[in-house]
C-alpha positions as a printed NumPy array, in Angstrom:
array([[  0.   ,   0.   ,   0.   ],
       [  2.792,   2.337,   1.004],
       [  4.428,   1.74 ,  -2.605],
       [  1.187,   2.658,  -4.468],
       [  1.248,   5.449,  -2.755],
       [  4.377,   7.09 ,  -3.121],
       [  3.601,   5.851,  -7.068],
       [  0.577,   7.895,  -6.92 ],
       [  2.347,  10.672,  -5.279],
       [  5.443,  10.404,  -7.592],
       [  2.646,  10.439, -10.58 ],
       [  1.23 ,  14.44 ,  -9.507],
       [  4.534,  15.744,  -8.89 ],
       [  6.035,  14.461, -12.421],
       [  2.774,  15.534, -14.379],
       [  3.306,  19.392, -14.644],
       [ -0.501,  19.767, -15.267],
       [ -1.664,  18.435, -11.959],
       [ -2.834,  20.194,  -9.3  ],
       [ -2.303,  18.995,  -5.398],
       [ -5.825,  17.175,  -3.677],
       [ -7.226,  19.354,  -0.684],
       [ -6.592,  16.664,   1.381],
       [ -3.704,  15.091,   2.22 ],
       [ -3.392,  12.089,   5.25 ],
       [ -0.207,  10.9  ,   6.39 ],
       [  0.95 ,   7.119,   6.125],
       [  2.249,   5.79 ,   9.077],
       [  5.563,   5.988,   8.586],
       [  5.329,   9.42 ,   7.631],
       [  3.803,  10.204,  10.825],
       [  6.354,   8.527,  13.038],
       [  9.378,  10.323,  10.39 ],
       [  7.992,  13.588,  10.989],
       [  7.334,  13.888,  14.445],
       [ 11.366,  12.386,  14.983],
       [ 12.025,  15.653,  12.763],
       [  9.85 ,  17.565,  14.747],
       [ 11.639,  16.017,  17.965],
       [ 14.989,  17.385,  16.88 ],
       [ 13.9  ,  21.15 ,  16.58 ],
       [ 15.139,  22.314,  20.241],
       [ 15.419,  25.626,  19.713],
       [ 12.933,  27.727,  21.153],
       [ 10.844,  29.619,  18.961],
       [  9.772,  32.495,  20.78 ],
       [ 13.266,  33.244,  22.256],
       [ 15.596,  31.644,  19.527],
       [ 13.65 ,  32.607,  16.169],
       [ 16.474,  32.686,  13.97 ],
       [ 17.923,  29.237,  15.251],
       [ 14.738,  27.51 ,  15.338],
       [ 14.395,  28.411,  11.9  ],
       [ 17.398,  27.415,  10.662],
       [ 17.141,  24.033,  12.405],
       [ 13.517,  23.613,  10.433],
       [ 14.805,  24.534,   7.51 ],
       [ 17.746,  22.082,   7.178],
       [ 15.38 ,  19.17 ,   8.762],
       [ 13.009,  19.861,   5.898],
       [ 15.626,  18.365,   3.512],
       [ 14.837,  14.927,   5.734],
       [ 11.474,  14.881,   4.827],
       [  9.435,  11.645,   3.315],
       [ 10.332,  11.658,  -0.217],
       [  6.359,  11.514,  -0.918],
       [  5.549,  14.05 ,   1.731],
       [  8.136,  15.95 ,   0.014],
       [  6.966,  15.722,  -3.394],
       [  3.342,  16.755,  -2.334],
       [  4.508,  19.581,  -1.103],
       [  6.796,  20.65 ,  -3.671],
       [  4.081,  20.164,  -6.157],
       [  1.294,  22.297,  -4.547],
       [  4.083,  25.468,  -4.208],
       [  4.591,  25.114,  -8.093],
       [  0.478,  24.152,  -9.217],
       [ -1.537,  24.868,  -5.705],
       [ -4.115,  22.361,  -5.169],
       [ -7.878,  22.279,  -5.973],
       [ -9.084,  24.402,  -3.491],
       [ -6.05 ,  26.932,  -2.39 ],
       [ -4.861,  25.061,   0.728],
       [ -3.346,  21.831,   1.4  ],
       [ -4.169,  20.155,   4.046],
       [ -2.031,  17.374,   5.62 ],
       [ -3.71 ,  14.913,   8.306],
       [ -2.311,  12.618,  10.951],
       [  0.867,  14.647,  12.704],
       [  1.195,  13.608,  16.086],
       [  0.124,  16.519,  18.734],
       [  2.303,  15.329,  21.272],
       [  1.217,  16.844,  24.933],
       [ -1.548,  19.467,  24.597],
       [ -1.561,  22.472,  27.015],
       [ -4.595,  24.559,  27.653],
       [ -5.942,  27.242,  25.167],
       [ -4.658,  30.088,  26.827],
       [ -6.772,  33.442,  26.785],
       [ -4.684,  35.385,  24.384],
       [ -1.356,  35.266,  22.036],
       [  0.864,  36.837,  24.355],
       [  2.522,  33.786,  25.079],
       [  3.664,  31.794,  22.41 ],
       [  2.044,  28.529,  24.077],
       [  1.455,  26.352,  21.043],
       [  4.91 ,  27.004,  19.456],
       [  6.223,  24.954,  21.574],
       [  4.58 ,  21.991,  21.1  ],
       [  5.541,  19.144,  19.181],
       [  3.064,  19.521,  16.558],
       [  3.738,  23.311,  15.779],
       [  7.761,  21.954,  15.781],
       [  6.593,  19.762,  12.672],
       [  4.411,  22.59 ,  11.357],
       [  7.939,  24.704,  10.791],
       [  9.835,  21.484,   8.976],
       [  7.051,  21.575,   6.76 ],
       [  6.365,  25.08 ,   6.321],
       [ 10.474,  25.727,   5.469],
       [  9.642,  23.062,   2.688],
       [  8.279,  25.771,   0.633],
       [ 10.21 ,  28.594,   1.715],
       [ 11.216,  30.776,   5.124],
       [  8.875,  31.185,   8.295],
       [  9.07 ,  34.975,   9.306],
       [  7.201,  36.53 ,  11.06 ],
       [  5.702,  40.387,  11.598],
       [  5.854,  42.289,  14.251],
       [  2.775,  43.834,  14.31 ],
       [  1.243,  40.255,  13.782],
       [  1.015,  37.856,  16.683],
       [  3.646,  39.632,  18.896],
       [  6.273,  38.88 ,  16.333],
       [  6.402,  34.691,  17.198],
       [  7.302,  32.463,  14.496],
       [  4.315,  30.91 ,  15.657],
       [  1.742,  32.859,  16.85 ],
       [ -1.061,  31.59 ,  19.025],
       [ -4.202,  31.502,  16.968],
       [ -6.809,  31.597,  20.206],
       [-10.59 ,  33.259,  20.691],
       [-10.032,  36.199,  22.499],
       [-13.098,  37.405,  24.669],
       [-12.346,  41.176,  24.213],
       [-11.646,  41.15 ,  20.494],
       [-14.324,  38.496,  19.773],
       [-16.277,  40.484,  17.951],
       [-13.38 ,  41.89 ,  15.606],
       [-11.816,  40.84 ,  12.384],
       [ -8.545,  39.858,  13.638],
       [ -7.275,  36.66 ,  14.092],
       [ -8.726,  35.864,  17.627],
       [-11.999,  37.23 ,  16.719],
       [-14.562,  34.418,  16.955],
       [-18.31 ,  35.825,  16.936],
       [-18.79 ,  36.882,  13.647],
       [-17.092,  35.154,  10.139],
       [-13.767,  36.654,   9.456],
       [-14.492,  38.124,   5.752],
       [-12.833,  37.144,   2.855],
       [ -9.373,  38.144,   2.574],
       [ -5.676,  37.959,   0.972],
       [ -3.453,  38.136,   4.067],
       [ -1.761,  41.54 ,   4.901],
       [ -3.638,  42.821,   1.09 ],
       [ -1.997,  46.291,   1.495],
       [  1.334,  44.74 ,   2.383],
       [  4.306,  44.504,  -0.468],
       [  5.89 ,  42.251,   1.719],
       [  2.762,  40.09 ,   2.612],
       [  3.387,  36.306,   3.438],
       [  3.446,  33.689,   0.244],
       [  1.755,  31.173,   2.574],
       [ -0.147,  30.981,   5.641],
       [  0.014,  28.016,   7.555],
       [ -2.16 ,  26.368,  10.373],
       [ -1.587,  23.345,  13.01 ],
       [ -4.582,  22.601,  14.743],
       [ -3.51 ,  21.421,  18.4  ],
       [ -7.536,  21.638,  19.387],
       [-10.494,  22.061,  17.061],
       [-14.204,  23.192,  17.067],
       [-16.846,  21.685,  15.066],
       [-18.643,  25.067,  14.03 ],
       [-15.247,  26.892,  12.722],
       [-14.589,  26.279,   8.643],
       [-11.842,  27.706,   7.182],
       [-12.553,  29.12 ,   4.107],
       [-10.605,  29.43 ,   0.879],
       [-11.773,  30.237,  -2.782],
       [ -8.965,  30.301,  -5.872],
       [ -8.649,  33.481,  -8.688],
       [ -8.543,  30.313, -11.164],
       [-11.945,  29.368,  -9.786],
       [-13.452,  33.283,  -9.682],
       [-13.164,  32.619, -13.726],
       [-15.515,  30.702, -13.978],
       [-18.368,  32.387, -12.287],
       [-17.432,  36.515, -13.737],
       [-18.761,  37.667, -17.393],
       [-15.47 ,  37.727, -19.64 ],
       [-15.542,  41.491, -20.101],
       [-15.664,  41.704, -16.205],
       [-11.98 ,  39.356, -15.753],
       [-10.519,  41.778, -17.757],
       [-11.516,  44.48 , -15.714],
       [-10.191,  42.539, -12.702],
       [ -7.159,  42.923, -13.95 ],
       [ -6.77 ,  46.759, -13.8  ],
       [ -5.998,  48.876, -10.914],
       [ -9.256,  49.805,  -9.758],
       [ -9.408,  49.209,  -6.134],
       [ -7.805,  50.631,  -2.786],
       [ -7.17 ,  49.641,   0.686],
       [ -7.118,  50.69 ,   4.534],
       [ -4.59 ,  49.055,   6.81 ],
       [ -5.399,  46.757,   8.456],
       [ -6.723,  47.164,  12.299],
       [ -3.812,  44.602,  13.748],
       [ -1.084,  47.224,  12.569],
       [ -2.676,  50.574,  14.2  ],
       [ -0.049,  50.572,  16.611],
       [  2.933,  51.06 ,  14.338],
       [  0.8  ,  52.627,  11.038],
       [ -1.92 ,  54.77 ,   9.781],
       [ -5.299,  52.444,   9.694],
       [ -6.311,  55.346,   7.303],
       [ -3.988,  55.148,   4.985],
       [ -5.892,  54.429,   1.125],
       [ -3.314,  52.66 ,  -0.632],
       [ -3.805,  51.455,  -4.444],
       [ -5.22 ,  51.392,  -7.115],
       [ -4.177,  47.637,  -7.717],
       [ -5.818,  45.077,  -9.475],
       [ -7.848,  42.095,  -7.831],
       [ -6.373,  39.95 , -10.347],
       [ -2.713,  39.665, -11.824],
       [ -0.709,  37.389, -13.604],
       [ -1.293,  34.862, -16.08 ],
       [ -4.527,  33.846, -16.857],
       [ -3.925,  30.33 , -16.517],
       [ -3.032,  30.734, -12.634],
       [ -3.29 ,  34.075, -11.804],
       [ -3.108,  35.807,  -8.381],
       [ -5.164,  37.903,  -6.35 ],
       [ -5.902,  40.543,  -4.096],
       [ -8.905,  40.862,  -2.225],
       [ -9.646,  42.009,   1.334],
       [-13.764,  42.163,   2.011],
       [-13.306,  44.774,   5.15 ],
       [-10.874,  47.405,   3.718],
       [-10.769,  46.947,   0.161],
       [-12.763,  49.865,  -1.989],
       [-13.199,  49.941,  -5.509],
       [-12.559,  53.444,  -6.975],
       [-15.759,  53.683,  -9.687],
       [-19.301,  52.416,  -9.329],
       [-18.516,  49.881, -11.281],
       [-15.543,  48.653,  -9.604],
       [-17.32 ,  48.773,  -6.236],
       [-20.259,  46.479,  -8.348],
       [-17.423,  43.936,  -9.111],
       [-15.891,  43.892,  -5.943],
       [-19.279,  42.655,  -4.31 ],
       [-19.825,  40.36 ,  -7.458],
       [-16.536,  38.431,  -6.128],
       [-17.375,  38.369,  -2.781],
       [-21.335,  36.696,  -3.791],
       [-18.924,  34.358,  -5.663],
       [-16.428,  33.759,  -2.877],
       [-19.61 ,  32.887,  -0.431],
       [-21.54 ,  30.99 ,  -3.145],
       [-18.432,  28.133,  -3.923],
       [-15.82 ,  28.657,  -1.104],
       [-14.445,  25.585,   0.192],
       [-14.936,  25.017,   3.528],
       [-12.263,  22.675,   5.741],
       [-12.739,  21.805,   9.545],
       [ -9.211,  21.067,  11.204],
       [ -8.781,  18.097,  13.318],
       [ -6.417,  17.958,  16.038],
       [ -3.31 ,  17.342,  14.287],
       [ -3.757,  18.718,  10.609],
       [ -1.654,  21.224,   9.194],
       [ -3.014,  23.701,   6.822],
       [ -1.003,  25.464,   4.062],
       [ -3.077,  28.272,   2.815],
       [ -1.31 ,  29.453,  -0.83 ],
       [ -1.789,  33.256,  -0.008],
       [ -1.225,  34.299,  -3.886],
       [ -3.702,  32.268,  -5.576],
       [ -6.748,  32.264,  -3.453],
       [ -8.579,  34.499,  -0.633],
       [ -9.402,  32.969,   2.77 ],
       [-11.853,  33.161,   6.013],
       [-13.324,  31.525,   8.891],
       [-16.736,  30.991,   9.861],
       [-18.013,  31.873,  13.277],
       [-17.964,  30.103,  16.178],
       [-18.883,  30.191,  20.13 ],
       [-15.733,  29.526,  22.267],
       [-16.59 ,  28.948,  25.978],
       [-13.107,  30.319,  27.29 ],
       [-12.117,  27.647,  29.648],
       [ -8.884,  26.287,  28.769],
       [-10.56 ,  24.122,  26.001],
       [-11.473,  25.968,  22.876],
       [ -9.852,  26.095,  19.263],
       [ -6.579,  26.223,  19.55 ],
       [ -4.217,  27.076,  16.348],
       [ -0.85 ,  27.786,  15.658],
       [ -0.134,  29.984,  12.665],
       [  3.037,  30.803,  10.852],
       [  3.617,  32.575,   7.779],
       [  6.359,  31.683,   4.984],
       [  7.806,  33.496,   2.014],
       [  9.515,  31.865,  -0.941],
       [ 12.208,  35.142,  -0.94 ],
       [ 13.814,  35.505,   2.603],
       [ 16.148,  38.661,   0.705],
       [ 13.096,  40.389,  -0.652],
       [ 12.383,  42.029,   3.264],
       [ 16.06 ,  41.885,   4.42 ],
       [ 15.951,  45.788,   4.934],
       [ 12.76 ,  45.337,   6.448],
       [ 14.312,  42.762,   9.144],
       [ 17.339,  44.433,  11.352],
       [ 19.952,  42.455,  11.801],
       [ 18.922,  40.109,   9.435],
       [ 16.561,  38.499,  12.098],
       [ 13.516,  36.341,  11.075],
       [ 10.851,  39.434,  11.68 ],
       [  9.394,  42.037,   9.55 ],
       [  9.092,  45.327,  11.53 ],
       [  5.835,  47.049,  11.035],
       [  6.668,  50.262,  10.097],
       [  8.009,  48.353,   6.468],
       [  4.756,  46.648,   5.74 ]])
């Protein structure tokens, strides 16, 4: 069985016209091979970012040929849906969902160790300092005094439809999520430009491809940068046809005619009307491809005892050099006052 499917897996990355299943479960041994990777990052994340990165990075040569080769294959083609979602890491010991992100809880664990082999598989884990505290790994946790906001530890109302960090130039390539603890009522959502095709009048694509929309800032940044800012016109859509990429951010993105505004709701009715909606399970990982499609997150109802949804997310660029004078030092995070 193993052997069919590393043929199977071989088969996608070889054929330059496939693209990567949502879904993704680990075989045994590829369970047991990644969590002894994940066992020999002993860095610590929060206090050690640039060594813990640098021992992910040269562990994610080690990885499962097949693993590998899925992963390789969804950064070149993306998968059917935008995100690629890999099932079956071990957790290893689960603390409790702490209140807020200040503490860089899940980073620690044994799963989010695994979640940075991977996630250096496709490029370098920075992070931003207006983001999360700055961690690697930031805890991804309902918050019960921003739980009615669109940032990430909002939980009462959807988190709209969005390209992570939209007005940023030096916005993450991927976003990635380990579930340590789930919740049955929150979906991630994600929805690919390919896929937008499909569903907008031809005359209308080409329109998506001209500068005709601004943006705000984004609240999670007001303490280093104008939330007021307009900054644009860019396009929703650039690129090649064939796989283009996109901007899109439902909350501060304004279209600058009538008929720009019109389009810019016309994608969001899309986005709602055919997103695809994943559930994580204690131990996926989640690689969101932050180019090609636009994400969310359904609401849910946390109970704030220790026991609610608990994610750990990272962010990863394919070029560490493009924000070197955005990173002092050299270090492993983007200072806010660059993005």
């Amino acid at each position: 069985m193993r052997r069919r499917w590393e043929l199977l897996v071989s088969s996608v990355f070889l054929d330059s016209s496939a693209v990567v299943p949502t879904l993704r479960e680990l075989a045994v041994e590829e369970r047991s091979a990644l969590a002894a990777l994940g066992s020999r990052v002993t860095a610590d994340p929060v206090t050690e970012p640039e060594a813990f990165g640098r021992q992910a990075r040269l562990l994610a040569r080690e990885l499962p040929q097949g693993l590998a080769e899925t992963l390789w294959a969804f950064e070149e083609r993306g998968s059917d849906s935008g995100v690629l979602v890999l099932r079956g890491l071990d957790v290893g010991d689960l603390p409790a969902t702490p209140p807020d992100n200040t503490g860089g809880v899940g980073a620690r664990t044994l799963l989010a160790r695994q979640q940075a082999v991977v996630s250096h598989a496709l490029g370098h884990m920075v992070g931003y300092a207006a983001e999360g505290h700055g961690h690697l790994l930031q805890d991804m946790v309902p918050n019960a005094r921003l739980a009615a906001t669109q940032q990430s530890q909002g939980s009462r109302v959807e988190l709209e439809a969005h390209t992570e960090q939209c007005f940023s130039d030096l916005r993450p390539d991927y976003v990635v999520l380990g579930c340590l603890r789930g919740d049955a009522d929150a979906a991630t959502y994600a929805f690919r430009a390919l896929d937008l095709l499909a569903h907008v009048d031809p005359t209308d694509v080409m329109e998506l491809f001209r500068p005709l929309w601004t943006t705000l800032v984004d609240e999670s940044f007001a303490d280093f940068l104008d939330t007021r800012e307009v900054r644009g016109p860019f396009p929703i859509l650039s690129g090649d046809v064939d796989d283009p990429t996109m901007l899109v951010d439902q909350d501060l993105m304004h279209g600058i005619t009538k008929h720009a505004q019109a389009l810019l709701e016309r994608v969001l009715e899309v986005y709602v009307a055919h997103r695809h909606a994943v559930t994580l399970q204690p131990g996926d990982v989640l690689l969101l491809d932050n180019l090609r499609a636009m994400h969310g997150r359904s609401p849910f109802a946390p109970r704030f005892d220790g026991t609610d949804r608990f994610i750990t997310r990272g962010f990863v660029v394919r070029d560490l050099r493009r924000s070197r004078f955005a990173r002092p030092g050299g270090g492993r995070v983007v200072q806010a006052s660059f993005s």
